[in-house]
N, C-alpha and C positions, 0 to 999 in steps of 0.2 A: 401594773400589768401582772396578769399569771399565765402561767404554761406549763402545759401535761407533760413536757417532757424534760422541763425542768423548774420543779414546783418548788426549790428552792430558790431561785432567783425571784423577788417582787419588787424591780422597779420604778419608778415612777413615769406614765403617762406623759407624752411626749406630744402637743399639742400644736401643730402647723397653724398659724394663721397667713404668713405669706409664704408661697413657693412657687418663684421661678426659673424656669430654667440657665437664665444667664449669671447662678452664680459660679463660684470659685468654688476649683474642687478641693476635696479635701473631707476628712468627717468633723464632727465637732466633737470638740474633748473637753471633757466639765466634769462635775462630780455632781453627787446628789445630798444635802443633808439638813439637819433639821426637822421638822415633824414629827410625825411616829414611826414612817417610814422606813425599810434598810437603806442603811448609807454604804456611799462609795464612789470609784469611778464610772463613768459612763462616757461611750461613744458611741455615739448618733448616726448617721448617714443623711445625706442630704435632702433625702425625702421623710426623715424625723422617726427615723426606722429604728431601734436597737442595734446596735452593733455587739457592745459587749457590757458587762454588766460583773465588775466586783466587790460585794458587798461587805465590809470588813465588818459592821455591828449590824443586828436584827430590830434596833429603834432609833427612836432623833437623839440619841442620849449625846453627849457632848464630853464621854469618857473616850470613846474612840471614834474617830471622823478619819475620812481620807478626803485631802482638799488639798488647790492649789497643781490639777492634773495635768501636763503637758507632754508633747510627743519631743524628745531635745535629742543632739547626737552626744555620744558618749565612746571615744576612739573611732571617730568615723561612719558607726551602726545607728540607726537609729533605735531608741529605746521609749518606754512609757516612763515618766516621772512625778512622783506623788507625797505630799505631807502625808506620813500615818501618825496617830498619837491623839491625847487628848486636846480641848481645849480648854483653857483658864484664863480667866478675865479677860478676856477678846485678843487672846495668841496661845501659841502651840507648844507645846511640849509632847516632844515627840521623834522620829527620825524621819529618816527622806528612803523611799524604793527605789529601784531603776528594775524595769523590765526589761526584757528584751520579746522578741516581736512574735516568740512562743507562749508569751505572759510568765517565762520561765526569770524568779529575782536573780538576778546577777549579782548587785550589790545593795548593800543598805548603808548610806551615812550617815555619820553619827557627828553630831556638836562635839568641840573639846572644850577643855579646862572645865569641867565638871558638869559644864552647861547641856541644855535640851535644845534642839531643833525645833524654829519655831515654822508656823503654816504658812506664812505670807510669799516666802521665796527660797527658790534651790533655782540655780542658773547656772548649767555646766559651760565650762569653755573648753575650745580649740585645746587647750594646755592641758586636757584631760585634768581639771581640776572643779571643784565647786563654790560657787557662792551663796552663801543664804542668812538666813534674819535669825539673830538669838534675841530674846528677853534675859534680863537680869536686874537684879533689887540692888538696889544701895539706900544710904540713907545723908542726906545732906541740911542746913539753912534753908528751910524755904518760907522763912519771915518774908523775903520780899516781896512773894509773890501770894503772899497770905496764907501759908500753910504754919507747922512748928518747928521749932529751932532746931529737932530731928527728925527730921519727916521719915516715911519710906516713899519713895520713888522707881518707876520699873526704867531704863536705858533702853539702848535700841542697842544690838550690837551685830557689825557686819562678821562672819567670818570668813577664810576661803581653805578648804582643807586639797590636798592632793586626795582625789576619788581611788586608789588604786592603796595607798598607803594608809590613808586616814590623817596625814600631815598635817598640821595647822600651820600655814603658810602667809596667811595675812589676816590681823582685826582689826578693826576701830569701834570705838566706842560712841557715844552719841552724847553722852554728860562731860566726856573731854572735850569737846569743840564746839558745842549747841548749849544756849546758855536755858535755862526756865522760864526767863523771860519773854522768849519766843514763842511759847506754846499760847495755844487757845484755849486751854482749858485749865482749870485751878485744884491747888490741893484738897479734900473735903478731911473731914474730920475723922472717914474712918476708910481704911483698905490705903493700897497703894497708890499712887500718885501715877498715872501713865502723861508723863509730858511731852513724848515724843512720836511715838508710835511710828517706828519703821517698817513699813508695808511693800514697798520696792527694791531692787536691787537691777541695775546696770552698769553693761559696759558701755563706753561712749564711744564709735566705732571710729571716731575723729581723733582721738587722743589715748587713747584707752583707759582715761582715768574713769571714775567709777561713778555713778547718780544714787542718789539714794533720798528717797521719799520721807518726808514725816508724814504722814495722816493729821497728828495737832499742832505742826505750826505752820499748816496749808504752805508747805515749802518743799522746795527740791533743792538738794546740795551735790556738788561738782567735788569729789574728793581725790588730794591726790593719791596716787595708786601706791606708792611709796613712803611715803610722809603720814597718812592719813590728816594732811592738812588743809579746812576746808578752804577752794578755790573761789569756789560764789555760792550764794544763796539765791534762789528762785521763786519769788510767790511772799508770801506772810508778813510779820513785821518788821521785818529785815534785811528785806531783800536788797540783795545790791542792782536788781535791775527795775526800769520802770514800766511797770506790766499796765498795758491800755486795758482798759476798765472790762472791755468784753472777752477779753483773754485769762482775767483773773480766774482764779478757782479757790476752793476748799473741800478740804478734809477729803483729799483725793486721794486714787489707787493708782498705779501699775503705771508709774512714766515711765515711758523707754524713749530713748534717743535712738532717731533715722540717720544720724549723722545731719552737716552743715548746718546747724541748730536746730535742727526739728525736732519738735516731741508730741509724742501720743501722749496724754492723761486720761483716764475715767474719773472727771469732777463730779462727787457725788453729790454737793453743796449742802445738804440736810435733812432733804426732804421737809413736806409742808409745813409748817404755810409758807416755807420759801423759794427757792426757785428748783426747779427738775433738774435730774443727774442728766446727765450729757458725756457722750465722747467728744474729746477735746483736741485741736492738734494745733499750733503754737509753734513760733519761731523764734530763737531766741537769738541776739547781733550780740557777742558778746565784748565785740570793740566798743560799741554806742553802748551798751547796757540797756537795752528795749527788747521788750517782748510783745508782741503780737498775736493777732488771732490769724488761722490759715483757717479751718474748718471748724462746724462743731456735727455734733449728730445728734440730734434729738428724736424722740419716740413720741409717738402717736396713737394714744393719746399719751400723754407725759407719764413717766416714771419717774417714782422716788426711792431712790435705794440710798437708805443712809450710811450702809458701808459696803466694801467688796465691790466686786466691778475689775472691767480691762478693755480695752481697745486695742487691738491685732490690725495690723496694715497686711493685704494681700495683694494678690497682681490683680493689676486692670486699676490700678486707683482704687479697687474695692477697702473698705474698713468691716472689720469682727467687731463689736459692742458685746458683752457680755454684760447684763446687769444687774446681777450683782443679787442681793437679798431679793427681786423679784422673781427672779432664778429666769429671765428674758436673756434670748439672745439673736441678734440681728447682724446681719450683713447687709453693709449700704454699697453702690454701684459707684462708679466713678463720678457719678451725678448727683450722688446723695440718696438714689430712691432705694427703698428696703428692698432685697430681693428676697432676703430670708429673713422671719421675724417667726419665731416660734418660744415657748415656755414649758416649763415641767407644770405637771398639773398636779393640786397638794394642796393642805392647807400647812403653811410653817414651810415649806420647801424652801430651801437659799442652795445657791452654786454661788462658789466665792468668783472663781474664773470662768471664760469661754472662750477654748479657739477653736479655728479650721487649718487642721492640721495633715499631712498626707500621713498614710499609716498603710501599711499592710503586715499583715498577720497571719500565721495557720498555728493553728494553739497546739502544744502536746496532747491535751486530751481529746480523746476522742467526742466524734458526734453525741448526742444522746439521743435516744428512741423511745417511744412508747408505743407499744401495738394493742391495737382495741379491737374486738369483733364486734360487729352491730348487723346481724339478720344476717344475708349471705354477702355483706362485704367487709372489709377489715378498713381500719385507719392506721395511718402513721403518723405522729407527730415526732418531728426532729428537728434538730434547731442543732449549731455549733457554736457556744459563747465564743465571739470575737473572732471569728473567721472572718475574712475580709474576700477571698477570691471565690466563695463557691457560686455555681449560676444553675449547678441543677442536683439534684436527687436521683441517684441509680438506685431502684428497689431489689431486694430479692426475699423470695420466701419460697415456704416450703413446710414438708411435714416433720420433718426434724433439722436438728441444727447441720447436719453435715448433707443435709439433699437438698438446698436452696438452690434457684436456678432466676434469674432476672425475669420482672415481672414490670419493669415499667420504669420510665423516667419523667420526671416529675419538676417544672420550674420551682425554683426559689422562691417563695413568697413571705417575705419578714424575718423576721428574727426566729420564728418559728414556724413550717410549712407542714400543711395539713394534709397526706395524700389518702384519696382513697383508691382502694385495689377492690377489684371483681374477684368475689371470692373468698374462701375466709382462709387462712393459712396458718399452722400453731406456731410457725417461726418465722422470726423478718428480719433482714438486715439492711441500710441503707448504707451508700457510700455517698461522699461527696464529689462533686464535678467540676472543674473550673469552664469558662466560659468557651474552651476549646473542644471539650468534653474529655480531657486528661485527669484521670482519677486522683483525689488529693490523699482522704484519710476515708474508711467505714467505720462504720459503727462498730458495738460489741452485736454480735445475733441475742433476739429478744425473745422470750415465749408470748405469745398474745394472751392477755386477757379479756374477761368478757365485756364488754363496756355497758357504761352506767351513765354516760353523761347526756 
């Protein structure tokens, strides 16, 4: 997409194929990256509208990405939460943002013990603290699993820092408790070894001990909060429970635990020629040791997203499907039927995540404006990145900056609204309106120019 009134913002085409009304409110919060495209976050509106758009690089380059976007509380406020940083070898090096709901940063946290913040996870808690995914290299035997007698291998490692202090308050490691054996995938001859790949991070609302994902040994682990000793395994070669055949998954993203053993997964399985990525939701007895299937969610026609991906639970029984490297994202009804099924449009486009999230926002900066004259009438194009409450457009113009007088008000139409005015005017200023007609923010006053488009 492009806009006159702010022609540095271009992001990507937002493409509704379903839209109806009976979904769940909330915008969708995702990022954009990959292609040649600008990356960054993005929020949607439920009619597939732009909400907000920040662009941290000007290509698909994979030096700097913003992934991994979510709306989380942080002391009670709600905030925006985001990976910035590069990527290397399929994880982040990088640090984590926290907005606040003026898009003004508040804080940025950083990995300790020498480490980088990786993309896959930041989950703030209650305890004003953070949890999220580091990578790190060691080097060990991996004769038995057919690599050399020093391999390099990259861990998975959880941290949790106090957000206020920067504390390092809790880690675990993934090469302390998770053997090589378990993974799916083998050493090769050259580059590092990923045999675990920690993609998730939870709290388990029943116990508070913590879940945490591998991506290659199709498993999820119960860790305790204290100890960092693992409780069970879930899924792979070693599970302690016995998972019914249509419950199975691999090389999955994003479990979160509902509490009483329920869990969301996005199984991405491989994509073809094998079976299509699915939202997954699963039960797990952890008296009996059996896991079960409760729903799954499939796309229509099928998708294969062989990595990234989330499933979101909302009210009404509704589920969020984000999926993943097709950069698709769907909300199914308490019934299963899609109510919203929309995609970025792109060639190379991926969103790692997708949710529907509530959000309201009025940004520090001002409106932007652009005034065009064409014959004897003028145009205005104005748009406010990431406003969330405006419902209409107060115009005023005039022949100089300080004799403007209201000339018209104007609905909201998209991320950016096109008004025309009878007449041509050397100056314009619009304010913004919320739905009551209580004045939010104006613009700066504009000189018109001649238009050409």
């Amino acid at each position: 997409m492009s806009f006159v009134s702010r022609p540095d913002l271009r992001p990507p085409r937002i493409l509704m194929d379903v839209d109806l009304p009976t979904q769940q409110p909330g915008l969708v919060v995702t990022d954009v990256h990959g292609g040649t495209a600008q990356q960054g976050p993005l929020l949607i509106d439920r009619n597939g509208e732009l909400v907000w758009f920040h662009p941290v690089s000007d290509d698909g380059s994979a030096h700097r990405r913003a992934l991994n976007v979510r709306v989380q509380n942080y002391l009670g406020q709600p905030v925006i939460t985001y990976f910035e940083g590069a990527v290397v070898d399929a994880h982040g090096e990088g640090v984590y943002r926290l907005l606040d709901n003026r898009y003004r940063l508040i804080k940025t946290v950083e990995a300790r013990r020498g480490m980088t913040g990786d993309l896959h996870e930041l989950l703030l808690t209650e305890e004003g603290t953070a949890l999220f995914t580091v990578y790190g290299t060691a080097s060990g035997d991996l004769r038995p699993v057919g690599g050399p007698e020093r391999g390099l291998y990259f861990y998975g490692e959880v941290q949790e820092v106090d957000v206020a202090t920067g504390e390092l308050l809790f880690s675990w490691r993934s090469d302390h408790h998770v053997g090589f054996d378990e993974s799916y995938t083998r050493p090769s001859a050259k580059g590092v070894w990923d045999y675990f790949h920690i993609n998730s991070i939870n709290v388990d609302p029943d116990d508070g001990n913590l879940i945490v994902s591998s991506r290659c040994c199709w498993a999820f682990y119960k860790i305790n909060r204290r100890s960092g000793e693992v409780i069970w395994r879930l899924g792979g070669k070693g599970s302690d429970f016995a998972v019914d055949a249509d419950a199975r998954f691999a090389w999955q993203h994003d479990v979160t635990p509902l509490g009483r053993g329920v869990y969301t997964i996005f199984d991405n399985e491989g994509g073809p020629p094998g079976k299509p990525s699915r939202g997954l939701v699963i039960r797990a007895d952890e008296r009996a040791r059996t896991a079960s299937l409760v729903e799954q969610y499939l796309h229509e026609p099928p998708l294969y997203s062989i990595v990234l991906g989330s499933v979101q639970t909302l009210g009404a029984g509704h589920r969020f499907v984000g999926w993943g490297t097709t950069s698709y994202f769907t909300e199914y009804s308490g019934s299963g039927r899609p109510v919203l099924d929309a995609h970025l449009e792109g060639r190379g486009l991926e969103s790692y995540r997708a949710f529907k999230l509530p959000w309201n926002a009025e940004p520090t900066e001002r409106p932007a404006l652009v005034a065009e004259s064409h014959g004897d009438v003028t145009l205005a194009y104005v748009s406010w990145n990431g406003a969330t409450g405006v419902a209409r457009w107060g115009v005023s113009a005039g022949t100089s900056a300080s004799g403007l007088h209201p000339v018209g008000v104007s609905d909201r139409m998209g991320f950016e609204t096109v008004i025309t005015i009878r007449g041509v005017y050397s100056h314009l200023q619009v304010e913004a309106l919320d739905d009551a007609g209580r004045p939010l923010l104006a613009s700066e006053v504009v000189t018109t120019e001649p238009g050409g488009r």
